[in-house]
Each structure stands twice: as structure tokens, then as C-alpha cells.
N, C-alpha and C positions, 0 to 999 in steps of 0.2 A: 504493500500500500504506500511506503513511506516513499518508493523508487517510482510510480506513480504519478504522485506529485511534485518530487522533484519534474518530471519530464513537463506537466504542465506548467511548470516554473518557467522552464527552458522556452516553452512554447510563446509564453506571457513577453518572457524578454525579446527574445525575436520576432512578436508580432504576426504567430501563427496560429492567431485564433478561430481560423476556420477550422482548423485541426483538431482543435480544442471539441468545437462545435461538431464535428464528428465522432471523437470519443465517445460524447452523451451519448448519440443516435446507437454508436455500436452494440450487439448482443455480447457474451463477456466471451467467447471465444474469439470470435472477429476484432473485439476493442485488445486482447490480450494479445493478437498477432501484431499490429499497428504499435502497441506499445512498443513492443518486444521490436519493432524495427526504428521505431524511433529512439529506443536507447543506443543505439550502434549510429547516427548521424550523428555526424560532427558539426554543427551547429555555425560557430564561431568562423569554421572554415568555409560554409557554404554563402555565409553572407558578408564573406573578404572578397569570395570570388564574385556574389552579384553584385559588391559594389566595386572589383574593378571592371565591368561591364560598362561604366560610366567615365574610365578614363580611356585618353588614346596614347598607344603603342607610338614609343620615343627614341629613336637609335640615334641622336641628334649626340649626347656624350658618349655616345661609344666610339670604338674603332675600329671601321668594316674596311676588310681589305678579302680581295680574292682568294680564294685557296687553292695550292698548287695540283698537281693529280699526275698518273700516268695514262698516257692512251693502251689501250690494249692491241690495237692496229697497228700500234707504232714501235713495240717493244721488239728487239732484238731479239736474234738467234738466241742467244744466250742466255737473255732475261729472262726468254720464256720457260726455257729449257728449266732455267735454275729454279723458279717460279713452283712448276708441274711439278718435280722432281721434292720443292721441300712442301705440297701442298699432300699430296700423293701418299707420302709417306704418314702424314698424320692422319689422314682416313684410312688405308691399308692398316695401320695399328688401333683402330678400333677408338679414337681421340676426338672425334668428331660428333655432334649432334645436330640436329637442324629444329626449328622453334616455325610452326605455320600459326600465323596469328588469324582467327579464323569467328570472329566472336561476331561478328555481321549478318545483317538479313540481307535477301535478296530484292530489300524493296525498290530502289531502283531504276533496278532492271524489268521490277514487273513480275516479279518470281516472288514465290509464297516460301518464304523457307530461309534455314540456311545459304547463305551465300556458297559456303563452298558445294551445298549440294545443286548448283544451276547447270543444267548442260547444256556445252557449248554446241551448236550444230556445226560440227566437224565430219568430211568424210560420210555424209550421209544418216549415220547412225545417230554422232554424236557421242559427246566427253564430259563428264560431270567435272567440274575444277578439281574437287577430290583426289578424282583417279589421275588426271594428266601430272598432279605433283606424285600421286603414289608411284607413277610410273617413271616419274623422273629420279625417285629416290631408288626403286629398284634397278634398273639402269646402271646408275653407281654402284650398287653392291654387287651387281655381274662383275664391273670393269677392274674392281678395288678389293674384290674377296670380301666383305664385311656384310655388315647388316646396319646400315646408322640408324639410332634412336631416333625417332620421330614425337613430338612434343606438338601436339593439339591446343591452343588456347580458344577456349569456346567463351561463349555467354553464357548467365543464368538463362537469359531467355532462347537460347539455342541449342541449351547442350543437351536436355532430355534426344531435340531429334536427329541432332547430331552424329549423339552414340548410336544412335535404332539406325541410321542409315548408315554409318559404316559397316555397325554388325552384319545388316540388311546384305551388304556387297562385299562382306568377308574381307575390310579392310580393303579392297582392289587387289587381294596376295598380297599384300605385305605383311609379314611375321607381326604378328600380335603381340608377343611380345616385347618388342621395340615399337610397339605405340602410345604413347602417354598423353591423355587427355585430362586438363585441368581448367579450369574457369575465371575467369578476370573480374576485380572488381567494380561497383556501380558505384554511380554519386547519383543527387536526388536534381529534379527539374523543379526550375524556378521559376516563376511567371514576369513579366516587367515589372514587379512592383516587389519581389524578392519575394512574393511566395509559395510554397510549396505544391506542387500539383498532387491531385488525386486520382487514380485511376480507378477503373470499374471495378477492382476487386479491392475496394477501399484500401489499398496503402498507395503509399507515397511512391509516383511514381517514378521510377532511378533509370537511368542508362549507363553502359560500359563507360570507363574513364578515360578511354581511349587507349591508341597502342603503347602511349607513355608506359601505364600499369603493366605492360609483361613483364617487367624489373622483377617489379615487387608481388607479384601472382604466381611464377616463379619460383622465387624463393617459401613463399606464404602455403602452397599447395603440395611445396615436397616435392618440385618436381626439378630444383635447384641443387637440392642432397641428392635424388639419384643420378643425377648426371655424373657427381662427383666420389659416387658408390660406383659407378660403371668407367673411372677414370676419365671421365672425357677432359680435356682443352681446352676447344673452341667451340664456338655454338654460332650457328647461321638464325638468322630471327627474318622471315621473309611473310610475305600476307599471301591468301588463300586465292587472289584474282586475278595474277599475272600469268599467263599460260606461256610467259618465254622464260619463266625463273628460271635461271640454272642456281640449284641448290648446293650442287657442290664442285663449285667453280676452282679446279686446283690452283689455275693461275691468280684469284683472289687472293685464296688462303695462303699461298706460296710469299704474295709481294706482301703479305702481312707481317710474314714470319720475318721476311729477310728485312721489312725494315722496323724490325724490332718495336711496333704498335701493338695494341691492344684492344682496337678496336681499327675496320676497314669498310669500303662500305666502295659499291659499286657506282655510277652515275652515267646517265646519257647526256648529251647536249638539248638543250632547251630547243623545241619547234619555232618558236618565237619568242619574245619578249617576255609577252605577258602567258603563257601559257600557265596552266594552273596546278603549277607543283612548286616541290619548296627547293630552293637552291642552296649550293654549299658555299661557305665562306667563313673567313676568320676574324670573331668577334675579341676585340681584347685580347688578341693572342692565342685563343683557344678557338678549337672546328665550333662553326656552326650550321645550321640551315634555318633558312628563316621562309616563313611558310608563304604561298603567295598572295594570301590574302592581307600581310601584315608588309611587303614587298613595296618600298616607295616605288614609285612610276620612275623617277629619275633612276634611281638604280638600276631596277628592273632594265632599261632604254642603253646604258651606258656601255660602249663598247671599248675595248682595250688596239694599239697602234696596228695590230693585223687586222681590225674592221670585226673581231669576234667579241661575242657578251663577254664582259669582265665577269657577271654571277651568273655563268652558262650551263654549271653541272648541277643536272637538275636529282633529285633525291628520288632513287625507286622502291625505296624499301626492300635494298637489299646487305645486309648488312651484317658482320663479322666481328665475333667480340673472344677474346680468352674468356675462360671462368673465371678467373679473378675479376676481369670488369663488369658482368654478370652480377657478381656478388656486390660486388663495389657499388654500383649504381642502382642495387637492389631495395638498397638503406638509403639510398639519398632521395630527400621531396624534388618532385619536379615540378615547375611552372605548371600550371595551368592555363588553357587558351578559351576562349566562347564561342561558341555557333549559338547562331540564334535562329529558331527550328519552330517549324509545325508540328504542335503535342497534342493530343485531344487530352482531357481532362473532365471529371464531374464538379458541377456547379455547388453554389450552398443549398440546392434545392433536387441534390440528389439526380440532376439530368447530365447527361453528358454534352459538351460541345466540341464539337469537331469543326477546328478554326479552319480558316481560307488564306489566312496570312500568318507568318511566322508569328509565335507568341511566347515561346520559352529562351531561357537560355540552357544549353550542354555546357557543362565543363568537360573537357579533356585533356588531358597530357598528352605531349608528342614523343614518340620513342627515339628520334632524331635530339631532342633536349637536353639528354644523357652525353649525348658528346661533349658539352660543356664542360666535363670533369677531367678530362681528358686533355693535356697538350698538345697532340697529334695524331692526327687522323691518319691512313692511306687509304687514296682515291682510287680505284681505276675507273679509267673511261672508257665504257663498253659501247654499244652499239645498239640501235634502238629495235631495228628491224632483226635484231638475234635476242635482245635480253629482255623488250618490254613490250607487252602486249594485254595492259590493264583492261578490266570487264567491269566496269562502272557505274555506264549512262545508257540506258535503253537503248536512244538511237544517236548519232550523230560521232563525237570523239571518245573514243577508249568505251567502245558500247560492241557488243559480243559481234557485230558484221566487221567492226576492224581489227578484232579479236583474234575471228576465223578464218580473215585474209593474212593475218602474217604468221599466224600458228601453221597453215597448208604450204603459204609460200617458203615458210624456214623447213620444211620437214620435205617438202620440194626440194630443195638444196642441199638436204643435207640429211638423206634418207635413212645416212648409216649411223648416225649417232642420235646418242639422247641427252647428251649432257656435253661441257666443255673438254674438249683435250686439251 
């Protein structure tokens, strides 16, 4: 009783008293779930982030300078060689994990479900995103003798159908037990006026934290101690929509090792200016990426004495880390960013409304923010029409027709592999 009203206390100060006002309404199982989820909000935290919703993003005292990279077109006989050779070796010994951040629906796209369960029309039949990474992960363990751990981060609200549909497809063949499915954490949604939404099953309605939280879900789910039970390394962190991933790109892994980083992380050249991804560069001396919605226009615009963008290497979420920085960045808070989204919600009068214009704010963390702890990063610069082929937007850019055309046109070319040599 007494933990009760402490929470009502909590609700008072923060001015959620519509929440309050549903408590009364609740029957005592339904009011004791709602409790019970409102003691686990952090309160203080959730109305720091909706009141920096009201400031604007200021790079004006920092200092942004380009960041350097390798071409992977461009590297030598020798680089490459040396590359493969120390990448090779740490998958051949069993060093290796890979992390598919997978916690999305397919809305979209227009698909009811998991994102990773959407399939792509490939080939007539067609490819669930699932299976084209399962296949790229088996693939390497043909070429490398192993079996790399596969690491699942779902949602709460994905992962019941997540699991039934890989059990459903027998994993796509891939060894069962090298797959590890664990869950990411939610923050709650906040309305323009900092408060809290309700959803139809009367609680408080919460979304994933973004990919920032695979640090710390990671570590939190256990699924950080087994990697380091099964000695792994290095750990690849890649998302569930890109059907050009190469997950175990030797020559990554290889230019990480050799230039003694801790974390790597691949990049294409920007389509344009303003094309809508986040680019890499060097904040205060330490890697950054800064996302393109937060991207001054000047910047974005500014090219360097060869006529190319100064911040050209765009961020694919593909990305290379040791276990120690893993761990390391598992413990550190990371910023938090806002979208500001279309939520339905129930009213004080127990109806739902389902808006036509944005009305809430998400908080997220970005998993590219972690680089911040970091003094140095290693780029490479891959290639778009080999390494990125995002499944996003129904129709138009990075939407499953431009998907299907360069997933057939790369597999046109390049019939006899699956993965990078």
C-alpha cells in the first residue's frame, strides 16, 4: 500500500494525473499490472528528455572535422591479403559472433509483423530477410569450418512471433544452438505537453529505445556473459533489412585488427547531399556520426579540393567492436534523440484516438553514439551496389523493388559467393 502511494506521489509531481484518474477506474488486477509498470519508469529521466524536445541541437562549440577511412577498391595487393588472412583467422578459431538487431515491425512496408519476417520477392518464390542473413551466416561457416553464434535482439512486442517463426522455418538450418534470442528495452511515449500515453490495454504505452540499447540488453539479458563463456573477440552488430550485409567481412575484421581499434565500422559514399543517413566524422577528436536529420544544410552541401563531400561516408549499420568495447559501452548512458511520431492513444473518457498528424515524442538512443568513447575508429569504404540494399519504405528509395534489383543484380555477378573474400 505504502509503494502505492509513493507512485501516486511520483504521478502528482510530474503532472500525470490522468494516470492517477485511471488507477481509480482500474479493477485490482489490471490497477496492480499498471502499478507494477509504473514503478520501473524513471520518471525524472522521461521529462529531461521531453523537455529537451524544446531545445535545438548546437554543434556551433564543437569541433567537426572529416574522418579519414580506407577504400576497399583501393587497397592493395597486400592490404588485402594481410586484411583476409588476420580476419580469417579469428573466425576459423571460433572468436567471432554477429549481433542482428531485429526489434522492428514491418509497418512500413505495409507488412503485418516482424520486420525480419517480410519477404522479399526474389527469384520468383521469394526470401524472408531472416533467411537471406541465415544464409549468409551459413555460407561462412562452409568457407571458415565454424559455426558463428548468432545473437537475435527482438522486441517485447515482436519477440513472442519472432521465436514461432523461426521455430516455424527450423531457424532456415542454422544450428540452434548458436542462436540467441534476447529482447531490448522500452521507454514510455509522451504526448506535446509531457504526458504519458495510454494504450488499449490500459498501460502506459512504451516503445524500443532504439539501437542505442543493444549495449546495454546485451549485457542485461546474458547474452554478453555467453559470448565471453564461448570465448568470443569481436562481435559484428548489423540490422535485420539490409539484404547486401556481409556479416563476416574478413577484410573489415582484418583492417581492425591491424590497426589496433576497437571498434570498425563499414561506410558507402552518400547518393547526395542530403540523402537521409547519418554520416561519419570527428567530433572533439573522437568518431562521430551525426544523424541527418540533426545535419546542418551547410555541412551536409560542403565539399572538400577534389569536388567530393567533406561528410560523405554515410553510416550502414555495419559495424565491429572487440568484447571489451561491448562491455565498455554497455555501462555507459547514451544521449538520447526525439522523433516525433503518430501514437494512437485512449482518451480521459476511455475512447481511443487514432491521430492524422504526429502527436508523440520517441526517445531513442543511437548505436553509432557509443563511438564517442572511443578515440578511433577504422572506416572502410565499401560499395553500395555490393554492401547496401536497405528495405525501409514501401515504395520509392530503399523500398523492397530497389531491394530486389540489386540483391539479383549482385548475385548476377557474383553467383559463386555469399559472403566477402
Amino acid at each position: 500500500m505504502e509503494k502505492n502511494l509513493d507512485i501516486i506521489e511520483v504521478l502528482k509531481t510530474y503532472k500525470q494525473n490522468h494516470v492517477i484518474n485511471l488507477l481509480n477506474k482500474l479493477e485490482a488486477e489490471e490497477k496492480e499490472e499498471l502499478l507494477d509498470q509504473l514503478s520501473k519508469i524513471d520518471f525524472h529521466q522521461i521529462m529531461e528528455l521531453y523537455d529537451n524536445t524544446k531545445k535545438e541541437i548546437e554543434f556551433k562549440e564543437n569541433k567537426i572535422e572529416p574522418i579519414s577511412y580506407l577504400d576497399k577498391a583501393k587497397l592493395t595487393k597486400n592490404q588485402k591479403e594481410e586484411f583476409e588472412r588476420l580476419g580469417e583467422q579469428i573466425i576459423r578459431s571460433g572468436k567471432y559472433a554477429v549481433v542482428t538487431m531485429a526489434g522492428g515491425q514491418g509497418t512500413r512496408l505495409g507488412h503485418t509483423g516482424p520486420k525480419g519476417t517480410f519477404k522479399l520477392d526474389v527469384y520468383g518464390k521469394g526470401k524472408y530477410l531472416f533467411e537471406i542473413l541465415a544464409e549468409n551466416l551459413k555460407e561462412a561457416n562452409k568457407k571458415y569450418n565454424t559455426s558463428i553464434p548468432w545473437y537475435i535482439m527482438t522486441s517485447r512486442e515482436n519477440n513472442p512471433e519472432t521465436v514461432a517463426f523461426l521455430e516455424k522455418n527450423n531457424y532456415f538450418g542454422y544450428n540452434k544452438k548458436d542462436v540467441i534470442i534476447f529482447t531490448q528495452k522500452e521507454l514510455p511515449l509522451v504526448d506535446t505537453e509531457g504526458k504519458l500515453l495510454i494504450g488499449k490495454n490500459n498501460k502506459i504505452k512504451e516503445a524500443s529505445d532504439g539501437n542505442g540499447g543493444t549495449y546495454s540488453s546485451l549485457r542485461e539479458s546474458g547474452s554478453l556473459a555467453d559470448m565471453k563463456e564461448r570465448g568470443i573477440k569481436w562481435v559484428f552488430i548489423g540490422g535485420v533489412d539490409n539484404v547486401l550485409l556481409k556479416m563476416a567481412d574478413v577484410s573489415l575484421l582484418g583492417m581492425a585488427i591491424k590497426n589496433k581499434v576497437q571498434i570498425a565500422s563499414k561506410s558507402v559514399v552518400k547518393a547526395n547531399p542530403h540523402e537521409k543517413v547519418g554520416v561519419f566524422c570527428k567530433m572533439n577528436g573522437h568518431p562521430k556520426v551525426i544523424e541527418y536529420a540533426e545535419l546542418p544544410k551547410k555541412m551536409a552541401e560542403e565539399v572538400d579540393k577534389n569536388g567530393e563531400l567533406k561528410y560523405g561516408e554515410s553510416h550502414i549499420m555495419c559495424n565491429l567492436y572487440t568484447i571489451e568495447a561491448i562491455e565498455k559501452v554497455s555501462k555507459e548512458p547514451l544521449m538520447y534523440h526525439c522523433a516525433f511520431k503518430k501514437n494512437s492513444y485512449m482518451d480521459e473518457n476511455g475512447k481511443e484516438v487514432i491521430p492524422e498528424e504526429p502527436n508523440s515524442y520517441k526517445f531513442e538512443s543511437f548505436i553509432f553514439d557509443a563511438f564517442e568513447f572511443f578515440d578511433n575508429i577504422a572506416i572502410l569504404r565499401g560499395n553500395r551496389e555490393e554492401d547496401f540494399a536497405p528495405v525501409k519504405n514501401k515504395e520509392g528509395v530503399d523500398s523492397p523493388k530497389t531491394a530486389k534489383e540489386l540483391y539479383e543484380k549482385f548475385w548476377r555477378t557474383n553467383s559463386n559467393i555469399l559472403i566477402e573474400r
